[in-house]
BALO-425039 format. One record per residue (C-alpha): residue number from 1; residue in one letter; chain; x, y, z. Coordinates in steps of 0.1 Angstrom, whole numbers, plus 2048, in hexadecimal, padded with zeros to 3 digits. Example, Ala and Ser with C-alpha at 12.3 -4.5 7.8 and 13.67 -1.06 7.14 Angstrom:
! BALO-425039
SITE   nr  rest  kette   xx   yy   zz
SITE    1     A      A  87B  7D3  84E
SITE    2     S      A  889  7F5  847
This chain:
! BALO-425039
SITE   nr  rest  kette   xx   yy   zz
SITE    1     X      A  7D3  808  71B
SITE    2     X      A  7F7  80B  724
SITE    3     X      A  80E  7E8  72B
SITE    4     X      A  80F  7ED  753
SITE    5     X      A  82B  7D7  75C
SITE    6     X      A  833  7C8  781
SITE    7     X      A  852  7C8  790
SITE    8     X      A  85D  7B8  7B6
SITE    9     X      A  877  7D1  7C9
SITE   10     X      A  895  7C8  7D4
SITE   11     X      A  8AC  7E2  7EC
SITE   12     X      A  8BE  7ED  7CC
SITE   13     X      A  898  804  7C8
SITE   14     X      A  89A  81A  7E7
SITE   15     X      A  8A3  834  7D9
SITE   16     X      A  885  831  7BB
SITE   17     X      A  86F  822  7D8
SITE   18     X      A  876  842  7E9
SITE   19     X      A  86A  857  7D2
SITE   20     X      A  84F  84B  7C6
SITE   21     X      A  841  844  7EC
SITE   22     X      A  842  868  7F4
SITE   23     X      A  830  874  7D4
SITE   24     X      A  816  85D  7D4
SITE   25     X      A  810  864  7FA
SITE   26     X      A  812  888  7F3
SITE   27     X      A  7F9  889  7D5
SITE   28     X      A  7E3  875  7EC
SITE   29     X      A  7E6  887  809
SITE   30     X      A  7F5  8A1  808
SITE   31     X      A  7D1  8BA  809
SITE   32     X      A  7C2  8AD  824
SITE   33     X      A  7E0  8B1  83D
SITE   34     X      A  7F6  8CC  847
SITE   35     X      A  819  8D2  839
SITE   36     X      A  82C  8CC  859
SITE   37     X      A  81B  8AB  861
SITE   38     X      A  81E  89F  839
SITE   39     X      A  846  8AB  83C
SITE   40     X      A  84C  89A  85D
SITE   41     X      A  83C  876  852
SITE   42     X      A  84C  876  831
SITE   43     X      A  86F  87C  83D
SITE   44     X      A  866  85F  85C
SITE   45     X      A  852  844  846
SITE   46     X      A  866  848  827
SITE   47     X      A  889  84F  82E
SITE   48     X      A  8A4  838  822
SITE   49     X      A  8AD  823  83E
SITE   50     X      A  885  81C  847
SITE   51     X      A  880  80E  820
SITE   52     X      A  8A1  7FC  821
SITE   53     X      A  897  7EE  83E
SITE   54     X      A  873  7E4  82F
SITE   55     X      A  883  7D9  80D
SITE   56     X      A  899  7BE  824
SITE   57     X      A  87E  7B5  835
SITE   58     X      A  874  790  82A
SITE   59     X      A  851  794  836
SITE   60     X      A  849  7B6  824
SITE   61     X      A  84D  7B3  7FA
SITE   62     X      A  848  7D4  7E6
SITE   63     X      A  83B  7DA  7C2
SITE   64     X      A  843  7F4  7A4
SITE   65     X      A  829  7F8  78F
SITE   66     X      A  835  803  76B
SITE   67     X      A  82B  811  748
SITE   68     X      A  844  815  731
SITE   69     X      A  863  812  751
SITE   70     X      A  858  82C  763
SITE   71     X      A  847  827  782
SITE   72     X      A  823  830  78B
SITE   73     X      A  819  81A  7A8
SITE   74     X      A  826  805  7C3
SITE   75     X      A  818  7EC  7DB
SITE   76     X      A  824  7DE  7FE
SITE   77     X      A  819  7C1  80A
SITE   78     X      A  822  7B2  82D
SITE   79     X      A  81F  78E  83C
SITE   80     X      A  823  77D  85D
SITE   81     X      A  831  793  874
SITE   82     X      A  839  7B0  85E
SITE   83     X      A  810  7BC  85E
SITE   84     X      A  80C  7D7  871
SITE   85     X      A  7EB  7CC  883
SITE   86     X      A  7DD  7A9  87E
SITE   87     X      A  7FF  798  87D
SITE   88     X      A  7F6  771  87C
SITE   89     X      A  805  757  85E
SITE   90     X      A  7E4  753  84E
SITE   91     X      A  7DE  778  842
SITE   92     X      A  7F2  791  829
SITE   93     X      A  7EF  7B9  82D
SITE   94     X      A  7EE  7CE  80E
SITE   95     X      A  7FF  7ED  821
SITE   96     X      A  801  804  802
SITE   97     X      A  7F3  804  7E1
SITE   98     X      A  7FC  828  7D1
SITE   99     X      A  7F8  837  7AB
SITE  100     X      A  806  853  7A4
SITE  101     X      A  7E9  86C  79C
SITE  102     X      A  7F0  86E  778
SITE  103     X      A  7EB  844  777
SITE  104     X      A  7C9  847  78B
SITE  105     X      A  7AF  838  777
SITE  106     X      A  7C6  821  75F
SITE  107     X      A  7C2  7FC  772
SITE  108     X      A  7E6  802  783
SITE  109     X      A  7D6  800  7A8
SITE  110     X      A  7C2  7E2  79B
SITE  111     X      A  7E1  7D3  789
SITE  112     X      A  7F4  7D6  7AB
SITE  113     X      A  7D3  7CC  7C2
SITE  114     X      A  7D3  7AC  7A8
SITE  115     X      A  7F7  7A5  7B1
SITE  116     X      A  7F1  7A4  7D8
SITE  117     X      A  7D2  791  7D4
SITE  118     X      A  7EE  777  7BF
SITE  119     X      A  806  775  7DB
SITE  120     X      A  7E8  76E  7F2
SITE  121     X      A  7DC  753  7E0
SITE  122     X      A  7FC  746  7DC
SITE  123     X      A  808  747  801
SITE  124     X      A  7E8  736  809
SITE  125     X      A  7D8  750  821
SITE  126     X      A  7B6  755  82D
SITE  127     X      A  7B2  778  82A
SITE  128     X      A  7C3  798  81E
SITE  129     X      A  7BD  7B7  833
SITE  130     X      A  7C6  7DE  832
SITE  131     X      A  7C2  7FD  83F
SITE  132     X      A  7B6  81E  82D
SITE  133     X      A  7AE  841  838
SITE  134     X      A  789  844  841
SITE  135     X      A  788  866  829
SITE  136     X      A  798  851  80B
SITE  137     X      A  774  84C  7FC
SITE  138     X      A  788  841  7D9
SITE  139     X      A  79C  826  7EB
SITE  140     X      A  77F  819  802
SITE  141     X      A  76A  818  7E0
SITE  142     X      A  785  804  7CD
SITE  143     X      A  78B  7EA  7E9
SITE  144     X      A  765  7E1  7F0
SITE  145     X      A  762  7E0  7C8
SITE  146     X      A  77E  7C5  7CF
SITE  147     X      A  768  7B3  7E8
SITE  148     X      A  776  7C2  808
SITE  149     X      A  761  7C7  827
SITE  150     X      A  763  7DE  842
SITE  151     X      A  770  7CD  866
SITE  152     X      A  780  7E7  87B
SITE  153     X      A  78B  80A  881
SITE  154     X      A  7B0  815  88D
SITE  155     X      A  7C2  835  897
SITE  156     X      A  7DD  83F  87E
SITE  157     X      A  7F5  85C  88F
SITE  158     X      A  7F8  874  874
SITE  159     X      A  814  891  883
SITE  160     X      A  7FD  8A0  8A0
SITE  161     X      A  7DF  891  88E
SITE  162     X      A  7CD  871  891
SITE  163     X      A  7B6  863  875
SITE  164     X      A  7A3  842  878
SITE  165     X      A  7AA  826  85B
SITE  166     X      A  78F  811  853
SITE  167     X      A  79F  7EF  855
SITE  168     X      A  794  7D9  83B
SITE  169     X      A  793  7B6  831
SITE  170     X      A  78D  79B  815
SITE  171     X      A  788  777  81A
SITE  172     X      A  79C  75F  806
SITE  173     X      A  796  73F  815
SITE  174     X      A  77A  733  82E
């Protein structure tokens, strides 16, 4: 197995955090939604004053996963007030955890799900959350073999769509 390496962004990676974010969500998503709403939240969620926004923000860190320097995965993480639901101080929220397709099946989601579960431990939370697509079988599969449970259901405005998440969570301290 390849040397997956793990590296924390600064803003100097927009642009590289850019590109990968759109590919990833693309490969992921790209089949199960129409073109217009895939164009419209790529250009909103990913352009370069939202992720240089994100990157400066002290309560979101992002990832690069890499094999050989280039990158196949990144992960977001967000703390305090930064997650986008359960915002308290005792929680962290893995937003995004995306491999490029190609990368699927070589430990790099694990190797990046390894390094949230880390910075939990480390910042002394109780629990780490997320949200994933209801229809994202693979995902939902990966985080219960991590020991997440099922706690709640949200609406996630897709373009002129709305698709419920299954909110997730795993207990770190009781």
């Amino acid at each position: 197995m390849e040397n997956i390496d793990i590296e924390k962004l600064t803003v100097n990676n927009c642009s590289e955090l850019q590109r990968i974010a759109k590919q990833t969500f693309l490969e992921t998503f790209s089949e199960s939604n129409t073109q217009e709403n895939m164009q419209k939240y790529l250009a909103e969620s990913f352009s370069t004053e939202k992720l240089s926004v994100e990157l400066n923000n002290e309560n979101s860190e992002f990832y690069f996963a890499k094999i050989e320097k280039q990158i196949v995965g990144y992960l977001k993480l967000n703390s305090g007030i930064s997650q986008t639901e359960i915002k308290t101080n005792n929680s962290l929220e893995i937003e995004r955890i995306y491999v490029l397709q190609d990368f699927q099946g070589k430990k790099v989601g694990q190797i990046l799900y390894n390094k949230a579960i880390e910075i939990a431990i480390q910042e002394n939370v109780d629990f780490v959350w997320l949200g994933v697509w209801r229809e994202n079988k693979r995902a939902i599969s990966f985080y219960k073999k991590n020991g997440f449970e099922e706690f709640d259901k949200h609406v996630f405005k897709f373009g002129d769509k709305e698709q419920t998440d299954i909110m997730m969570k795993l207990i770190l301290n009781n």
